[in-house]
Wavefront OBJ file of the C-alpha trace (Angstrom):
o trace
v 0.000 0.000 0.000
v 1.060 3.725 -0.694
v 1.710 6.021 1.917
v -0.376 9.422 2.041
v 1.473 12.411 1.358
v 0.750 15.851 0.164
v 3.648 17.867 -1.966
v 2.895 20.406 -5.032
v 4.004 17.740 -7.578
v 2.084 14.391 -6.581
v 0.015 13.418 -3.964
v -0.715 9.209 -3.175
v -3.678 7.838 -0.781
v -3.072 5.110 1.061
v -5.824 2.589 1.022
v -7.474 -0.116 3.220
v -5.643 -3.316 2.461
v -9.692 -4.438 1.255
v -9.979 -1.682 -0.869
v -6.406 -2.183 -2.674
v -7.373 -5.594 -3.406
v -11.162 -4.716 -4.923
v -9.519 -2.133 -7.173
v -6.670 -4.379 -7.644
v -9.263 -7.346 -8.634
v -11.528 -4.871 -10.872
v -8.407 -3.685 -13.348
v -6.958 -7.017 -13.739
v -10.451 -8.602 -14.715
v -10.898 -5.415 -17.249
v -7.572 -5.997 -18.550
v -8.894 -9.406 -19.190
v -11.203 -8.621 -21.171
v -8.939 -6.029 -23.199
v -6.369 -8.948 -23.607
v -9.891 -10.843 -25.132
v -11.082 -8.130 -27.311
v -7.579 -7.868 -28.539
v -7.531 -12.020 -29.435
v -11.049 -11.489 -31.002
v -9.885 -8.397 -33.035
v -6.877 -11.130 -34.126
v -8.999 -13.734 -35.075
v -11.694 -11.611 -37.156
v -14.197 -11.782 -34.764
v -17.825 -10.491 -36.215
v -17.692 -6.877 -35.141
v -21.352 -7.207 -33.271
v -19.897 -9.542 -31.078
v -16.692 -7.215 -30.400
v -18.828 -4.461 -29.778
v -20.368 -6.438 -26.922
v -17.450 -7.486 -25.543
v -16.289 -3.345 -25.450
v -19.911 -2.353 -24.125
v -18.932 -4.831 -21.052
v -15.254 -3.480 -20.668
v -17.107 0.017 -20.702
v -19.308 -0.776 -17.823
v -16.423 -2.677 -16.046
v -14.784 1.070 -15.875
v -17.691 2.801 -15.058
v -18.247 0.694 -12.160
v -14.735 0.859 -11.234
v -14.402 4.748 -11.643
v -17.856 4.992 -9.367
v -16.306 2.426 -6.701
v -13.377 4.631 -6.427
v -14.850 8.263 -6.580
v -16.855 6.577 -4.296
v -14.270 5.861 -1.718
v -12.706 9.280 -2.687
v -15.502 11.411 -1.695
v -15.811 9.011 1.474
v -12.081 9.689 2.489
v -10.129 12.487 1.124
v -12.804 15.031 -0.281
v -14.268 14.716 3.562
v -11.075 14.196 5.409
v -10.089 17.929 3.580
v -12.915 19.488 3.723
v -12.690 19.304 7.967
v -9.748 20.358 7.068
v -11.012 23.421 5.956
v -9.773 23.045 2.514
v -12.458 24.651 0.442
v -10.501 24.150 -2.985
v -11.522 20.531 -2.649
v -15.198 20.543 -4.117
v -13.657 22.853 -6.572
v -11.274 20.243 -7.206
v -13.951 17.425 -7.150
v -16.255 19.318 -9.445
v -13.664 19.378 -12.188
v -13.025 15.710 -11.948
v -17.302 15.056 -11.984
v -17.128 17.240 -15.225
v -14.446 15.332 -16.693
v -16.016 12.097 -15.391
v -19.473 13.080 -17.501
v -17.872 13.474 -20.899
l 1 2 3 4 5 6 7 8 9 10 11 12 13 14 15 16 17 18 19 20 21 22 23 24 25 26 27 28 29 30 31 32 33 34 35 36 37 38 39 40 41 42 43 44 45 46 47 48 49 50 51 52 53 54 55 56 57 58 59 60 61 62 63 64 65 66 67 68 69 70 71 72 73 74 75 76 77 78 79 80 81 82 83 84 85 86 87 88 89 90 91 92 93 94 95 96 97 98 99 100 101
């Protein structure tokens, strides 16, 4: 696990040893199904059934990127804003914007 730090060029989190391994889990099933799309691309797969297989990968992100803005808001966007650092749902809003593209 990473340890939490703050400096003007990079900041880490350091996560729950359960949370590490769900995130951990979710990217290496989604870059299972990359490495699949990838062997049906080889093989000329029928491109209905490749676009199925993307449509899943999509979701697989979306659920991971909600699982871990999830966990953001839950830690770091409340643990600063105690903090009284305001910039922080600044900060958050940009990412939600970015997010909804």
């Amino acid at each position: 696990m990473k340890q939490e730090t703050e400096c003007a060029c990079h900041r880490t989190k350091e996560r729950t040893e359960q949370e590490y391994k769900d995130l951990i889990h979710r990217l290496n099933r989604i870059e299972g199904q990359i490495r699949g799309i990838k062997g049906m691309v080889e093989k000329d797969a029928y491109c209905t059934d490749i676009l199925i297989q993307v449509s899943a990968v999509t979701a697989a992100l979306n659920s991971f990127n909600r699982v871990l803005l999830e966990n953001h808001i839950k830690t770091c966007v409340t643990r600063n804003i105690k903090e009284g650092k305001e910039e922080t749902v600044d900060e958050l809003l940009v990412t939600l914007q970015k997010l909804m593209k």
